[in-house]
Every structure is written in C-alpha cells, then in structure tokens.
C-alpha positions in Angstrom: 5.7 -24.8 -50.0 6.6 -26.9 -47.0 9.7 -25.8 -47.5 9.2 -22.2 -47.1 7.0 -22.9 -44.4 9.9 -24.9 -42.5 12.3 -22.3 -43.2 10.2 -19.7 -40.9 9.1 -21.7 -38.4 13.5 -22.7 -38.0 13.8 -18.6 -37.8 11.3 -18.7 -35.1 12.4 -20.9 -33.1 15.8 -20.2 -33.2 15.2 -16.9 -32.5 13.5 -18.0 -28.8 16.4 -19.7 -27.9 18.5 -16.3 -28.0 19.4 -15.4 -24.4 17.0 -12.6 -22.6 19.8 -10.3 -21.4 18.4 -7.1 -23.4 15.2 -7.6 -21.4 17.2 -7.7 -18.2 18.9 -4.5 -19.5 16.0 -2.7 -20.5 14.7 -3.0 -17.0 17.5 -1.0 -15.7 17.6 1.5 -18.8 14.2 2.3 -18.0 13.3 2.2 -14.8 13.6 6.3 -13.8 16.4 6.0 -11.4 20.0 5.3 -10.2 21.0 1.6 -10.9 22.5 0.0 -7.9 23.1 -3.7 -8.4 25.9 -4.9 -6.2 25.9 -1.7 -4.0 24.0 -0.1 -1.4 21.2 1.6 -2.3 22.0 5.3 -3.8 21.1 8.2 -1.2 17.3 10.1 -2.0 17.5 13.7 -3.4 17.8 16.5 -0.9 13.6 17.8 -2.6 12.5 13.9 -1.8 13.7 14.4 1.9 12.4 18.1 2.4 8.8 17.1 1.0 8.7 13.7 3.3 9.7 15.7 6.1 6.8 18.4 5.2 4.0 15.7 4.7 4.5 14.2 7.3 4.9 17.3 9.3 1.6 18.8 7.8 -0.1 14.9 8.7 0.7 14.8 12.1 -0.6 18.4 12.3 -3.9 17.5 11.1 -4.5 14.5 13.3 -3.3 16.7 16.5 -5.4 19.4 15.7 -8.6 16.8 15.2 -7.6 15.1 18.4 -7.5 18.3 20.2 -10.5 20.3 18.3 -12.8 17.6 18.2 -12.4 14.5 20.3 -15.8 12.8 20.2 -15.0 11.4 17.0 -12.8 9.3 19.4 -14.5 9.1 22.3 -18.3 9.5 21.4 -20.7 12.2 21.4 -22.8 11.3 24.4 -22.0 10.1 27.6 -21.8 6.2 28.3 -25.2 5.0 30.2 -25.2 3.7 33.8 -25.8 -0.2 32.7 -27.1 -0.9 36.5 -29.9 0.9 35.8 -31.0 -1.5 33.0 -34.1 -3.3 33.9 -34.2 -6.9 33.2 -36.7 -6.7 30.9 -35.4 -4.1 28.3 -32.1 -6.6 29.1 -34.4 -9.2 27.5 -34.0 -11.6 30.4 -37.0 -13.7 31.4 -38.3 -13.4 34.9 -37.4 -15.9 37.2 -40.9 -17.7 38.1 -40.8 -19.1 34.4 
C-alpha cells in the first residue's frame, strides 16, 4: 500500500518539476492579437483608427457644445456676492468691546 502510495506521489512531483514553457506559449496562442516579442509593436487596424478618431471626435463635440450651451455648470448659476458687504456679525466675528 505504501508502495502504491509512493509511486503517485514520485508522478506528482516529477511532474512539477517539468519546465512551464507551454504556459508561456499559451499566453501568446491566446491572447487575441498579433504576437510581437522582439519587434516593434504591430501597426492597429485601419476600423481601430477610424473609430478612435470618431470618439474622440463625437467627445470633444459634446463637451464644446456643453461649454458653449450651458456654462453655469462651470461657472455657477448665480452671481458671486459682494463680500464687503458682509456684516461682521453674520461673519461670526465678535465685536470688539469684548
């Protein structure tokens, strides 16, 4: 019984002392693109550059025409009041005689 035992756990330890290489492989077999190890980096598609160019062409766009349509989210909705007319006591300073 120990024998059988010792057999299997030899298998299993042999077995994790196997190099990892087909991991390292599968990574690149999988990963959904060009593989580009010791090269420069392979060129994007001619659709990937068209739709960049029209998102960010339909972003700018939309945070022009906000800017320009409606500007108080930027600079407020009411005008800025005149500090100097603050009293000292809605200031919450104490008078002077105390």
């Amino acid at each position: 019984m120990s024998l059988s035992r010792g057999i299997n756990l030899f298998k299993t330890v042999n077995s994790l002392k196997k190099p990892i290489y087909g991991h390292l492989m599968q990574q690149s077999r999988n990963s959904g693109g060009l593989y580009s190890y010791r090269c420069g980096a392979y060129p994007p598609s001619k659709l990937s550059i068209v739709g960049a160019n029209v998102l960010q062409g339909f972003m700018w766009w939309w945070v022009l025409w906000h800017l320009w349509h409606e500007s108080d989210h930027i600079t407020g909705e009411f005008p800025w009041p005149d500090t100097s007319k603050y009293t000292d006591e809605e200031l919450g300073i104490p008078p002077d005689d105390e």
